[in-house]
N, C-alpha and C positions, 0 to 999 in steps of 0.2 A: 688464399687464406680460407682457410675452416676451423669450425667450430671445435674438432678434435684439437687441434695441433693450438689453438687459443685453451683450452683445458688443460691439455700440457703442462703451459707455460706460466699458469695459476697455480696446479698443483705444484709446480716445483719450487715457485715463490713462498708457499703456502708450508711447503714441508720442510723447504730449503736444504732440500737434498734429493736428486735425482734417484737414490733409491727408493727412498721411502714413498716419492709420487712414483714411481713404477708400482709400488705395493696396491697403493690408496686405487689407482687405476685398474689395478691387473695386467699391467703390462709389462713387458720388458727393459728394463733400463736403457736399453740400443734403441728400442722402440721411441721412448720417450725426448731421448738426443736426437733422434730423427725428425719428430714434430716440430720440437721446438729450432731446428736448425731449417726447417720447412717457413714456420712461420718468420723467421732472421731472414728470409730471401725473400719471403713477398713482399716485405716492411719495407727490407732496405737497412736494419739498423742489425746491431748485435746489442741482443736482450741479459745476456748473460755473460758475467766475467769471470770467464774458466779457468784465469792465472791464481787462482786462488782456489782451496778446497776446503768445504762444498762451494761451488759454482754459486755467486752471488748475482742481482741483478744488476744490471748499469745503472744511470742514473737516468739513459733515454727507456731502459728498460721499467724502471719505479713507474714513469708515468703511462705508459703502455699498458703495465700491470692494471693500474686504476681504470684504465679506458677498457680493458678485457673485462672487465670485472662488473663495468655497466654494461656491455654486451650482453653476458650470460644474464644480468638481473633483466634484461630487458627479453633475452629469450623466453625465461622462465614465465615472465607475466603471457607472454605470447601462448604459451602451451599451454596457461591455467586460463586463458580466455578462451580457447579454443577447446579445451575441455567440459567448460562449462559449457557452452553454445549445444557444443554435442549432447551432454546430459540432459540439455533441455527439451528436447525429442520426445521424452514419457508427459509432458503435459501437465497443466497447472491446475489443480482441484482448487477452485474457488466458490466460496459460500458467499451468500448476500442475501442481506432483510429485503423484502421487496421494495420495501420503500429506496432502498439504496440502489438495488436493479433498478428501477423506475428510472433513476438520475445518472447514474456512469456504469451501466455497461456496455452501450454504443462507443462509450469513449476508450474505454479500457478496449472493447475488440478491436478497435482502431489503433490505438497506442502498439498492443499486442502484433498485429499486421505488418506495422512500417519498423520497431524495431528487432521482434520476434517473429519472424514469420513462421521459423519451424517447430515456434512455439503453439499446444494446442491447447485450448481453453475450455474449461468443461466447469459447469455454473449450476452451483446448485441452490435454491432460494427455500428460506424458510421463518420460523421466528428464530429471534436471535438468539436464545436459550440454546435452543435444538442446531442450531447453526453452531455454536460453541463447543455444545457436545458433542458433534460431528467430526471436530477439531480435535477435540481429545482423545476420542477414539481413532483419530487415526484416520478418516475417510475424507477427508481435506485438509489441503496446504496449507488453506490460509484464509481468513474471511476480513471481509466489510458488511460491519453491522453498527445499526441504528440504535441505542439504549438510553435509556436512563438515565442520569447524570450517577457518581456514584458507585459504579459497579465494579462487583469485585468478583476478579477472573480466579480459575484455578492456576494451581500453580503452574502446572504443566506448559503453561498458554501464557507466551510474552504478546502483550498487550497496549497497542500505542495509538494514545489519543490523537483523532485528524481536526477535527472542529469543532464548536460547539454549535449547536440547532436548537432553533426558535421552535418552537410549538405553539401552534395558535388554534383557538375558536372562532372558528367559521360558520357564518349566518347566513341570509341572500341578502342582499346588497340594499339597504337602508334598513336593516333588523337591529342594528348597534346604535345609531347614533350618536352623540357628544358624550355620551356620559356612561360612570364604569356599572357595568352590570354585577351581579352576584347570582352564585348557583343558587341560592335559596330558590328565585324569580325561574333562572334560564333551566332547572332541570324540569320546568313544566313542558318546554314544547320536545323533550326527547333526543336521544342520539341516533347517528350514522355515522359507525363504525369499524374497525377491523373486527372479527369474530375471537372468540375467546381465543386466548394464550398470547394477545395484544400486549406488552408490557402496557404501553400508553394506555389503552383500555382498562385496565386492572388500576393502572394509579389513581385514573379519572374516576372509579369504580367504588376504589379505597377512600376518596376525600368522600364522596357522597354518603359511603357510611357512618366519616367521621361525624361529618352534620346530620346526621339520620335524617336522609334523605333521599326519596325509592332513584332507584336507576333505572330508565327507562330508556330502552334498546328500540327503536323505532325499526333498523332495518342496520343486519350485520353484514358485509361485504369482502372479499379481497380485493376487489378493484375500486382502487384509490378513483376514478375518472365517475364512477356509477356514486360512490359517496360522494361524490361533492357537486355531482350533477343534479342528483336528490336534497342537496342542501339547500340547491342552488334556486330548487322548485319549490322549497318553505317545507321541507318533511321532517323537517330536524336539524339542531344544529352537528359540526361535524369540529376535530381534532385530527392538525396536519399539521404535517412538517412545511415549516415557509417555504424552504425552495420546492417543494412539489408544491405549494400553492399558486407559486410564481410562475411554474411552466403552463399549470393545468390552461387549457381551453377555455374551463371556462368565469377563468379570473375573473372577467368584468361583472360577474354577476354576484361575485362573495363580497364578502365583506367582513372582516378580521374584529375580534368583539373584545373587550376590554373586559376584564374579569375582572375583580377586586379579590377577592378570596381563594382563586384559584392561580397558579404557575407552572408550566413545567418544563423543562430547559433536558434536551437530550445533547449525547454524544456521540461521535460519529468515533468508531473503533477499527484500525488496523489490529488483527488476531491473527499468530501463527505460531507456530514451534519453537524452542528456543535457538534450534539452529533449522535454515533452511536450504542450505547446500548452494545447488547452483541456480535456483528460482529465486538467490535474496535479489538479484538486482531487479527481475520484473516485477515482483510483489512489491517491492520496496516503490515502483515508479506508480503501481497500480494505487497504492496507499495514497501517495501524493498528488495524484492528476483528483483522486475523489475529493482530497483535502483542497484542492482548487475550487473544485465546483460546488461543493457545501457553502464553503468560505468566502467565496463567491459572489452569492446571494443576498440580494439589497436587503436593509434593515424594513421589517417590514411597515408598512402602512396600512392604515384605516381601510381604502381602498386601493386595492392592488394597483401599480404600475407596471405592468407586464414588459413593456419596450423597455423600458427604464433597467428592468430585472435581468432581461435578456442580454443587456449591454454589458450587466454587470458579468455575470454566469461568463462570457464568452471572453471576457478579457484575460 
């Protein structure tokens, strides 16, 4: 039995006339009686009742037909997996806010490894603006990024929310106390920050002028471990995303500060194309292993629970 002579025997079902399936084929009508009298000897059955014209099917033939017919659908998906697997060889242009690399791109290269191996990853980090616009242009597949609640993408750019994120102010560890504080008091001892083009910095920037209130930049950073180690030393307080407060080292030394007057709640964004070919199904798993580990992340507390946090993250 093959695949040929199973085509045959759909087309001639299909057209119900052995000439017209020689047409649809390009083959010859003898050709065609051949296949199909091929596939009649390896069955065992006769598919076609030839006392009659045009040649109809049996009735052992009717259900043969239906059993050919998830063959070929089951072919078919075979060749378009196996197509895709191949396409996946040019590589996966991914962007990421650093804050988001900080937390799932060991996991995503890992992911990448055991189900894509001939998958290649190529990771580019930045602010989420300039990561979007990167998207646009054309020079990435597809990002994971960190924002603002609220935001609103170009058209171009299908957009899908992964989690919501806690944003906290961070002290050293007995700077908060019971009771809620207010920026009026806490923009005296200063910030440790990301450097300008920060969304989170520019929002925290924005209330301060609402209250006419000076902004003071104690020490601007990219590395999220040096701001919060500096917090950690009393040089200012600091603005993080919980679950990188939860991983950081040096948790036991912060301590999460109760605002009254301030909030700010981000979102964790899948960003891609409106079509992504043969990268939807790894972008799509890469989307949702981050929405694990965002989502993940204990509710925070006063004093961090690091074990507690970790149990949660890894489940």
């Amino acid at each position: 039995m093959n695949l040929d002579d199973i085509e045959a025997f759909i087309a001639v079902v299909g057209a119900r006339s052995l000439s017209q399936a020689a047409a649809i084929l390009s083959l010859t009508q003898s050709a065609i009686s051949k296949r199909i009298q091929n596939l009649e000897k390896d069955l065992g059955v006769t598919l076609l009742d030839r006392s009659v014209k045009p040649p109809v099917p049996t009735t052992v033939g009717l259900g043969v037909h239906e059993q050919c017919l998830n063959i070929l659908r089951e072919v078919d998906k075979l060749r378009l997996t196996l197509s895709a697997r191949s396409n996946l060889t040019g590589g996966a242009r991914l962007g990421l806010t650093q804050a988001v690399c900080d937390v799932i791109l060991a996991d995503i290269v890992h992911l990448q490894q055991e189900r894509w191996p001939e998958l290649s990853i190529r990771a580019t980090t930045g602010w989420a603006n300039q990561i979007v616009e990167k998207l646009v242009d054309g020079q990435i597949d597809a990002a994971i990024v960190l924002m603002p609640t609220r935001k609103i993408f170009p058209h171009k750019v299908t957009a899908v929310s992964l989690a919501q994120v806690e944003m906290a102010i961070v002290g050293p560890l007995g700077s908060g106390g019971d009771r809620a504080h207010r920026l009026v008091t806490l923009h005296k001892s200063g910030w440790i920050l990301n450097p300008d083009g920060c969304g989170f910095r520019a929002e925290l920037q924005r209330v301060h002028a609402v209250l006419n209130l000076p902004f003071k930049v104690n020490l601007d950073t990219f590395a999220r471990e040096t701001q919060l180690e500096m917090v950690a030393a009393g040089l200012g307080l600091g603005l993080v995303p919980v679950p990188l407060l939860e991983m950081s080292p040096h948790r036991t030394k912060l301590e999460i500060i109760t605002v009254s007057d301030f909030s700010l709640r981000a979102e964790l964004w899948l960003c891609h194309a409106p079509t992504l070919g043969a990268l939807e199904p790894p972008i799509s798993a890469f989307g949702a292993r981050a929405a694990t580990l965002f989502q993940g992340a204990a509710a925070p507390s006063r004093l961090v629970d690091f074990e507690a946090a970790s149990q949660t993250i890894t489940s």
